[in-house]
N, C-alpha and C positions, 0 to 999 in steps of 0.2 A: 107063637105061644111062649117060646124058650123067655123072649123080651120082657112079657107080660108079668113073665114069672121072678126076672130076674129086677125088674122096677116094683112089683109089691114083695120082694125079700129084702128091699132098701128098706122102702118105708116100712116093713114090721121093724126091722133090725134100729131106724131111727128113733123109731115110738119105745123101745125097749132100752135102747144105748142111746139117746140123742148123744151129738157132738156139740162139746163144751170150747169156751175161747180157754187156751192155751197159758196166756194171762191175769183173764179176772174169772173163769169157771164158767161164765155164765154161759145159757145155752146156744149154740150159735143160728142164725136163721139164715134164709134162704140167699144164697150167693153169697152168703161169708163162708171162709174159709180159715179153719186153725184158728184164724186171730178175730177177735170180733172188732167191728167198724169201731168202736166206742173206744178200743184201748189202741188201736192204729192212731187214731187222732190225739191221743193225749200222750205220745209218744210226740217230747219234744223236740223239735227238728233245730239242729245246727245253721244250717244256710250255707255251710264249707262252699260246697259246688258250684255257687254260683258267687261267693267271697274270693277275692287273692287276696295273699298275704292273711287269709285264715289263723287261729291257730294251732292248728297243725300245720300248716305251713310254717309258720315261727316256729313250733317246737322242732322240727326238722333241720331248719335253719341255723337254731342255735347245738342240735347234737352236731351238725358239722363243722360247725366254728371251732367247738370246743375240742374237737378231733384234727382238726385244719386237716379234714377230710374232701375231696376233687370229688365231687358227684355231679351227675348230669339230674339234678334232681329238677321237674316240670312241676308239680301241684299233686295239693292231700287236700282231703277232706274226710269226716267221718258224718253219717247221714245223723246221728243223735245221741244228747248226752246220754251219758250211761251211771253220773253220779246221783248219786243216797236225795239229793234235793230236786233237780228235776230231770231228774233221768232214770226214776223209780223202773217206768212201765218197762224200757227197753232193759232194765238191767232186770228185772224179773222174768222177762221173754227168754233170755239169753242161756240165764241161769238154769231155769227152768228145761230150755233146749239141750243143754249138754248136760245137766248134771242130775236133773230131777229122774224120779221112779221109773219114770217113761223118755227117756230123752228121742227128741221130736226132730229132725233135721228137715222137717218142710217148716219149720218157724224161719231159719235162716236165709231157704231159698225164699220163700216169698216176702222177710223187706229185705232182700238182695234185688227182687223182683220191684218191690215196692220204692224201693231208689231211685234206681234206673227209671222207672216210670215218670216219679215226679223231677225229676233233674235228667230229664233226655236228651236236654240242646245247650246242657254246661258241659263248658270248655274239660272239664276234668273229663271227658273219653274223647276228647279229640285226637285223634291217629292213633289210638292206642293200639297195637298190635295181637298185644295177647291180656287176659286174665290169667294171673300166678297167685291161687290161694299158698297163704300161710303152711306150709307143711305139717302134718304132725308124726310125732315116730311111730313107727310100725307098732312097736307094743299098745302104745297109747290109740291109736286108731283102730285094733284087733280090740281093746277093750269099750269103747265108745259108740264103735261099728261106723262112722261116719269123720270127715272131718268136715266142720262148720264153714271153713274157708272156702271150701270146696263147693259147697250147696250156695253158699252167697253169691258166688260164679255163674254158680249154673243160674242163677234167678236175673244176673244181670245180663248175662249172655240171650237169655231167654229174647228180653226186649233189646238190646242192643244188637246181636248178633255179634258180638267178638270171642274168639275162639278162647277156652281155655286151655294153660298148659300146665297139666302136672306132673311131668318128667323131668324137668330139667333144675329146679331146684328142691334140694332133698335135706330133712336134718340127720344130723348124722349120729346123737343121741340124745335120751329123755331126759330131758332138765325138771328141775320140781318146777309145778305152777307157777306163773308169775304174780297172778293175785293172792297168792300166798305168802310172796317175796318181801321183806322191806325195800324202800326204794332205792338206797344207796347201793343193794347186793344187785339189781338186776340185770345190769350190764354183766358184771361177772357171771348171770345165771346165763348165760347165751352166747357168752364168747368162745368162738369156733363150733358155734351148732350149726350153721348151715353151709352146705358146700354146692354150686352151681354145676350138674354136670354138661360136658357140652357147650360148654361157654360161646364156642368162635358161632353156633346158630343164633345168638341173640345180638350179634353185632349190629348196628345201626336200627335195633328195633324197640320200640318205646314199649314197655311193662308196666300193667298196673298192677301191685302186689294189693293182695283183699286180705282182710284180716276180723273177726269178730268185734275186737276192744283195743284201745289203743290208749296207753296209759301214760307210762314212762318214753314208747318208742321205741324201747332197747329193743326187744325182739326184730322188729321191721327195719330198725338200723342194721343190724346184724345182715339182714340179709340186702340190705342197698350197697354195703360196704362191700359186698362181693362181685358185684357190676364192678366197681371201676376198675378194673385191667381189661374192660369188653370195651372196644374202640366201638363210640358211637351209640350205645346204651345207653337211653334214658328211662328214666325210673318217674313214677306215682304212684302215690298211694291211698288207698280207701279203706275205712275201716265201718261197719256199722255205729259202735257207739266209743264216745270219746269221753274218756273215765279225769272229767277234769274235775277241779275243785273251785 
């Protein structure tokens, strides 16, 4: 009876509240979820994951040149553009997720989920060890109630089964936005924000750091830069959308 009762308090509560996509508003129908089919698909996909020499791979490539930086760096990819021309859909998802009225952290986990799905058998999680979302500070996480990097984890762990870690890399204070930043300040917005605790446990173990958007890199450099004094450390990195031009 309890069942009976608790399957027509849905459907009233549906017919009263339907569930809207996330994206374009519109109503969602049966087996979609948060996002509807229509704006999944028209979120244009990069290809990283199963590209080398990507660019994010070059963009990584050249922040280390220009550092004559030692990294044990493996492969990036970010799953979709996230620029103004065709990376509208994911950069409205996004934005929407953390910053809107309602900010939504099941957008993140499922195309965190929706990644991993379509790129299952790219070389970008081979032997990966652990999932390491992006950190965010305590304050900024107590005011958002979530951090995005973290749900993109969980959606990727979901199908892949790789464990997340989020203990062992921590920031250590709130720097302003970075898409607020000009491009030349944003290194300096991030220098000495992140500190690894625990270092000697990630020795010889590959990491893939997740992040929402990946712009300039400063941010995700920051924190690759802190592996190398870890004998045996290797680093990748993924990002949902790649804020190119």
């Amino acid at each position: 009876m309890s069942s009976i009762l608790s399957t027509c308090s849905r459907a009233i509560l549906e017919v009263l509240f339907p569930s809207c996509c996330a994206a374009c508003g519109h109503k969602l129908v049966q087996e979609e979820q948060t996002i509807c089919s229509s704006c999944l698909a028209a979120i244009t996909r990069t290809e990283h994951a199963i590209i080398p020499n990507n660019g994010i791979d070059m963009l990584f490539a050249e922040l280390m040149h220009s550092e004559k930086a030692h990294i044990r760096y493996v492969h990036g990819a970010a799953f979709a553009y996230y620029n103004r021309e065709r990376g509208q859909t994911l950069r409205s998802l996004i934005e929407k997720g953390k910053f809107g009225p309602h900010p939504n952290p099941q957008i993140f986990y499922l195309l965190g989920r929706l990644a991993a799905q379509e790129y299952i058998d790219a070389d970008l999680w081979d032997n990966v060890d652990a999932l390491v979302p992006v950190p965010l500070h305590s304050s900024r996480l107590r005011q958002r109630g979530f951090n995005q990097a973290e749900y993109i984890c969980r959606g990727i762990s979901d199908v892949l089964h790789i464990p997340i870690d989020t203990t062992h890399l921590v920031r250590t204070y709130n720097n302003s936005h970075q898409s607020q930043s000009e491009f030349e300040k944003r290194k300096d917005n991030v220098k000495d924000l992140f500190v690894i605790l625990h270092p000697e446990e990630w020795k010889k173990k590959h990491i893939l750091l997740v992040d929402d958007v990946i712009t300039s890199g400063a941010t995700m450099f920051e924190c690759i830069k802190k592996t190398t004094p870890i004998r045996g450390c290797w680093i990748s990195v993924f990002a949902l959308g790649w804020a190119h031009n």
